[in-house]
C-alpha positions in Angstrom: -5.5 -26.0 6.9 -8.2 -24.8 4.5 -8.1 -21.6 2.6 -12.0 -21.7 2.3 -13.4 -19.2 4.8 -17.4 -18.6 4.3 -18.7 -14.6 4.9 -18.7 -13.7 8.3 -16.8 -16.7 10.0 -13.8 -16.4 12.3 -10.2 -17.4 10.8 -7.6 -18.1 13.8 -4.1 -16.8 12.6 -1.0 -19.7 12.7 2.6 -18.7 13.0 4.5 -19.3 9.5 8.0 -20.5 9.3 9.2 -17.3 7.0 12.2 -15.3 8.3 14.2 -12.7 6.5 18.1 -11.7 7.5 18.7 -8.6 9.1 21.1 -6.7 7.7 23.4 -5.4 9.3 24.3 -1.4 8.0 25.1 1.9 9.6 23.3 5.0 9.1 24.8 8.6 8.5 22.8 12.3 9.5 19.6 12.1 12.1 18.1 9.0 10.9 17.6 6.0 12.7 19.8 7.2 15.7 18.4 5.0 18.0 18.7 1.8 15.9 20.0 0.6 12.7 18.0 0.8 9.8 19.3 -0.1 6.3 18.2 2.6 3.4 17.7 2.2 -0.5 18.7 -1.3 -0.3 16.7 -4.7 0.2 15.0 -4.9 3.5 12.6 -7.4 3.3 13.4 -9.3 0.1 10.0 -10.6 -2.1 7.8 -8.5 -0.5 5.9 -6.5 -3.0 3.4 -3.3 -2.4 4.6 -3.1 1.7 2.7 -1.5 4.6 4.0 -0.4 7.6 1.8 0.9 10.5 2.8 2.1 13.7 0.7 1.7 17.0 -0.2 4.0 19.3 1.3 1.6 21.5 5.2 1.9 19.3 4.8 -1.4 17.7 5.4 -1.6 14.5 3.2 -3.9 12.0 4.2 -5.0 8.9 2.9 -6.3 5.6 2.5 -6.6 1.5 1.9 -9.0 -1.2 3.3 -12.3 -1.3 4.7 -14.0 -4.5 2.3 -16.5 -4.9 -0.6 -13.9 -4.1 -2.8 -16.0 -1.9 -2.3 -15.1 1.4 -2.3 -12.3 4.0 0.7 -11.9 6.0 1.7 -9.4 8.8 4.5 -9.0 11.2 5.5 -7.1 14.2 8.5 -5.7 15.8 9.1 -3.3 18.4 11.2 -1.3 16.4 11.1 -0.4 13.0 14.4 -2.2 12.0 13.2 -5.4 13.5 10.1 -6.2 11.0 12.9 -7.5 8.5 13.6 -10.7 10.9 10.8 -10.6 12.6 8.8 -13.8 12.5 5.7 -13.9 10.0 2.3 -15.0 10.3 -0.2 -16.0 7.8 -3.7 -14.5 8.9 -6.0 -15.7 6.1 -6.0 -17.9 3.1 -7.5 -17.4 -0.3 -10.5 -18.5 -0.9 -10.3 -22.3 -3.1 -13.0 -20.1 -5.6 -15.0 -17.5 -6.3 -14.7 -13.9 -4.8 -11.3 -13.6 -3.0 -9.6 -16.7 -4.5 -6.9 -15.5 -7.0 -4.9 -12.3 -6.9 -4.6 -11.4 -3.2 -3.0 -8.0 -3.5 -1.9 -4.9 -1.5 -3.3 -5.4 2.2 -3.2 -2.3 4.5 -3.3 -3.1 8.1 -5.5 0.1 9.7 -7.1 0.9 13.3 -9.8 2.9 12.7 -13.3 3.2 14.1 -12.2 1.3 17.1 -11.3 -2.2 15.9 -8.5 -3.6 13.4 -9.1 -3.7 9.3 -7.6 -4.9 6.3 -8.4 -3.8 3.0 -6.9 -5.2 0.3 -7.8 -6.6 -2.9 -8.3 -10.0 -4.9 -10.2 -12.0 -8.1 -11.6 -15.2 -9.1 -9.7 -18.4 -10.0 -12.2 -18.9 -12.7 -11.6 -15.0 -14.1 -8.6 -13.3 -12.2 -9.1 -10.1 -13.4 -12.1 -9.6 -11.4 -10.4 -7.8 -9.2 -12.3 -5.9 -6.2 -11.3 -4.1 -2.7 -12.4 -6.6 0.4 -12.0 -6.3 4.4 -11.5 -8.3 7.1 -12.0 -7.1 10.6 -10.4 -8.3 13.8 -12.1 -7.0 17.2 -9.5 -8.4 19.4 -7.1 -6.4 21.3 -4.1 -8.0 19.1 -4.1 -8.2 15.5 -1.3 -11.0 15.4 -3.1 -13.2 17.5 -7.2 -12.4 16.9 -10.1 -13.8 14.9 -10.0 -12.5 11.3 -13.4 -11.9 10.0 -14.5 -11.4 6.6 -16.6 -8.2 5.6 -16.8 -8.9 2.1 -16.7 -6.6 -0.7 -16.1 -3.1 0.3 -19.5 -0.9 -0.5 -20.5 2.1 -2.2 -22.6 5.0 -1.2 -26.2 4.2 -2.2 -25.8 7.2 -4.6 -22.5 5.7 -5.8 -23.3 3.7 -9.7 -19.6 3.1 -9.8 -17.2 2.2 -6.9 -16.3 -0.8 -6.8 -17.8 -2.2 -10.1 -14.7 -2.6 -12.3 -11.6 -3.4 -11.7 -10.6 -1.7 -8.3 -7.4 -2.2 -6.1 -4.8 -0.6 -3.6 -6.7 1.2 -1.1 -5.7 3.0 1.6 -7.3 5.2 4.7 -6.4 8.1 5.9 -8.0 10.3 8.6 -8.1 14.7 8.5 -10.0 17.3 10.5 -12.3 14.5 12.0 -13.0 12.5 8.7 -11.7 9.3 7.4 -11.5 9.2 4.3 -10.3 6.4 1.5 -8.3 6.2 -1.9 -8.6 3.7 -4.4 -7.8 3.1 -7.9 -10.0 1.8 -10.4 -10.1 1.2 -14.2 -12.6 2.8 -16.3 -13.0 2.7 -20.0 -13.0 0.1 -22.9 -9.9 -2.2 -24.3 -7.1 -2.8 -21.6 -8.9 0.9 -19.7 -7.6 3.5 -17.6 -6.8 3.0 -14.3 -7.8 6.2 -11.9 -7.5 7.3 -8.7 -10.5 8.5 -6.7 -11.6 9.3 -2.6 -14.3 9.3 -0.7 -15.1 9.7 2.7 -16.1 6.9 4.7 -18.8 6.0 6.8 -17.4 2.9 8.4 -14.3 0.9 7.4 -16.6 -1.2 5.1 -18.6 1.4 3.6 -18.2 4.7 1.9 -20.6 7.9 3.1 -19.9 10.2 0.0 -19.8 9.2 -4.0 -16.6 9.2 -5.8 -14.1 12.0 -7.0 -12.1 11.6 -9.8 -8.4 12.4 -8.2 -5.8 11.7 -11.2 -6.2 10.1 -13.9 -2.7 9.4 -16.1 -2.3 12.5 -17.7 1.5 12.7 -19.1 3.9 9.9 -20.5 5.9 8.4 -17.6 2.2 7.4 -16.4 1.4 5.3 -19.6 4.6 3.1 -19.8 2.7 -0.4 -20.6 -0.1 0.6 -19.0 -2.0 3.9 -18.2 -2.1 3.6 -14.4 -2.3 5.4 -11.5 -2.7 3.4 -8.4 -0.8 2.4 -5.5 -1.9 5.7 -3.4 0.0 6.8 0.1 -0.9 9.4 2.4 1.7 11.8 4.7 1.2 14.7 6.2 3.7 17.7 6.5 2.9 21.7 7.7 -0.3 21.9 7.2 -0.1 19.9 4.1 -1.6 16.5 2.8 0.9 15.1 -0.2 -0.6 11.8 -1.4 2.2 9.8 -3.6 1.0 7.1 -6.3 2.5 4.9 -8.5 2.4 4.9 -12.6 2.9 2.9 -15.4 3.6 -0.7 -15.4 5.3 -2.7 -13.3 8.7 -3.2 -14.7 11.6 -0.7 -14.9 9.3 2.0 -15.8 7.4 2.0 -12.6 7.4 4.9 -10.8 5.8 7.7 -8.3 3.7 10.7 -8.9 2.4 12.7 -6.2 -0.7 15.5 -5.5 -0.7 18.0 -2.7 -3.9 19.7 -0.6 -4.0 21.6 2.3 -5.2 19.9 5.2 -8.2 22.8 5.7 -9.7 22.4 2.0 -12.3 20.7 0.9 -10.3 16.9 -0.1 -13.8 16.0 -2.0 -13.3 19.2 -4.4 -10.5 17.8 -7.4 -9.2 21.8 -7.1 -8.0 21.1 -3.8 -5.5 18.8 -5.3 -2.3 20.3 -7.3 -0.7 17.2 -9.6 3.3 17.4 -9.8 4.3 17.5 -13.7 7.3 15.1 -13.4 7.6 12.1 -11.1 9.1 12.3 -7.6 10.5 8.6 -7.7 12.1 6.9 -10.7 14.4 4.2 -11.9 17.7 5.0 -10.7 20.2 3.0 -13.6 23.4 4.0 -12.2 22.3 2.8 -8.6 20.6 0.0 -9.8 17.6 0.4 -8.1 14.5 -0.1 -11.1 10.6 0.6 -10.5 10.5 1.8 -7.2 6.8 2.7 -6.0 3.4 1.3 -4.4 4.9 3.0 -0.8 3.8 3.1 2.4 4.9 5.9 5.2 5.8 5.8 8.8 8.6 7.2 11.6 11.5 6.0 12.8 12.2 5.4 16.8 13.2 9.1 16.8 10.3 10.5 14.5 11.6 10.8 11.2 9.8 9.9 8.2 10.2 6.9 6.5 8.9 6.3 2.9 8.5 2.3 2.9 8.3 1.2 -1.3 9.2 -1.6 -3.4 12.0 -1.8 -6.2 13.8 -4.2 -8.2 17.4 -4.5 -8.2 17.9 -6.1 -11.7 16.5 -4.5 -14.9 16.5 -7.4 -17.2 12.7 -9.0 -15.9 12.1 -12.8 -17.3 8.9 -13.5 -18.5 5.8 -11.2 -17.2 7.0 -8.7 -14.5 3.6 -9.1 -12.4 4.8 -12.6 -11.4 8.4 -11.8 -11.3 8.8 -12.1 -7.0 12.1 -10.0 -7.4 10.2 -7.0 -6.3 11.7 -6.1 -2.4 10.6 -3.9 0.2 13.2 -1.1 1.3 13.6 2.2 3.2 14.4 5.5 2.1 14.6 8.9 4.7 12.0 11.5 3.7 13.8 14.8 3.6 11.8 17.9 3.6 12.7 21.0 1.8 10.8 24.0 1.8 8.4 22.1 3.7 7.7 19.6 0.7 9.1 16.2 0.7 11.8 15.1 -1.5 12.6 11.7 -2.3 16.0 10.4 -3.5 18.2 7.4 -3.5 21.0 9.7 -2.2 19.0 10.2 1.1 20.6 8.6 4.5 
């Protein structure tokens, strides 16, 4: 099979031969009552930066970056328990060079504006940090078994100098009073640079109807571990409230999740809509051994609960760099709310 796919051609989806274990675990409190679900432990092992998305239908649709970053994969289950041995299917194939060929990171499986899209992101073979957000679009009833097309590069508002033009990564859609909008992170500056978050609104899945606004940028020391990053953004919703987690710092044990709240009637383009917490809301747990838990995802369980979907490690000693250590693993956690925010804890079941 060839991983060359031209702009605009169809790629045909094969069945892979991957399969994770189930495990098997019970559950304690309101969570998962109508199946089993397994929490702050490994779910789906080697499965970095993991998406879930729920249907309007109740299936559930799973995927996140592979090990050898050079496919996209997705899998679905009727229930949410089920993506872990649920069979996987490769959709598309890096490219053998140029745009799309190296670094296939962070898809995000969305239906929005009628059809099926995934954004994600990827570089060059011949300069892999070239990293930029593509989309592939599937107008067939069933993403599992549809025609993947490529949209290319995703595009800026004619008024936008910016988007898109460094390195950009880890975006993800999320609709409000009518609106779809987008979050992305991107690096600005000079010598290894800043990586930002910012959102715009979006005209169609491929293209952005507003310029950028500067969201968070990393402001306080658990965001400059290694790196000063801020990417990996996530979108839930909760009284009235939009609280958008993100991940900081590198990707080793200090990897960890931030979070910025707006009311759902404000203005999301105006930065003073947005309230930054001061401390992280997710961190390295040493006594659970649980290390660098972020890039999350959020859905519900059978019975409506939320469910923060992330990665972690479960060993704190990384060999060699951690970016191409596979050991990171998808896993579970219950969202609990308090005083209607959300609070996020390894102790949560």
């Amino acid at each position: 099979m060839s991983s060359r796919i031209s702009k605009g051609r169809r790629y045909t989806p094969a069945f892979g031969n991957v399969k994770a274990k189930l495990h098997k675990t019970c559950t304690k409190g309101n969570f998962g009552m109508s199946e089993k679900l397994i929490f702050n432990k490994t779910w789906i092992p080697q499965r970095a930066d993991p998406y879930v998305y729920r249907h309007t239908d109740g299936s559930y649709y799973f995927t996140a970056s592979v090990p050898a970053y050079d496919r996209i994969v997705l899998r679905r289950s009727d229930t949410l328990g089920g993506l872990a041995g649920a069979e996987e299917k490769t959709i598309w194939l890096c490219h053998e060079s140029g745009p799309m060929s190296k670094h296939i990171w962070a898809p995000e499986l969305h239906h929005i504006f009628g059809n099926w899209y995934i954004h994600f992101a990827g570089g060059e073979r011949d300069d892999p940090w070239k990293i930029r957000p593509y989309v592939l679009e599937c107008r067939d009833e069933d993403p599992m078994t549809g025609n993947w097309t490529e949209l290319g590069i995703m595009q800026a508002h004619p008024d936008d100098e910016f988007s898109f033009r460094a390195f950009s990564l880890d975006m993800t859609v999320f609709e409000n009073g009518g609106a779809t909008y987008c979050v992305w992170a991107e690096k600005v500056g000079v010598g290894r640079q800043i990586s930002n978050l910012y959102i715009a609104r979006m005209k169609d899945a491929h293209t952005l109807d507003t310029v950028q606004v500067l969201l968070t940028t990393p402001d306080y020391d658990w965001e400059r571990h290694g790196f000063w990053v801020n990417e990996g953004p996530a979108v839930i919703k909760h009284g009235g409230k939009i609280f958008l987690t993100y991940s900081a710092s590198d990707t080793g044990v200090n990897y960890c999740m931030g979070m910025l709240t707006a009311e759902e009637g404000s203005d999301l383009l105006d930065p003073l809509s947005w309230r930054k917490e001061r401390m992280p809301v997710l961190a390295t747990d040493w006594d659970k051994g649980i290390y660098g838990p972020g890039h999350n995802s959020f859905t519900k369980d059978a019975d409506g609960n939320d469910i923060l979907v992330f990665h972690a490690r479960t060993e704190s000693e990384i060999e060699g760099d951690p970016l191409y250590n596979p050991n990171r693993h998808a896993m579970l956690m219950p969202v609990v709310w308090k005083d209607n925010r959300p609070v996020f804890g390894f102790d949560n079941n």
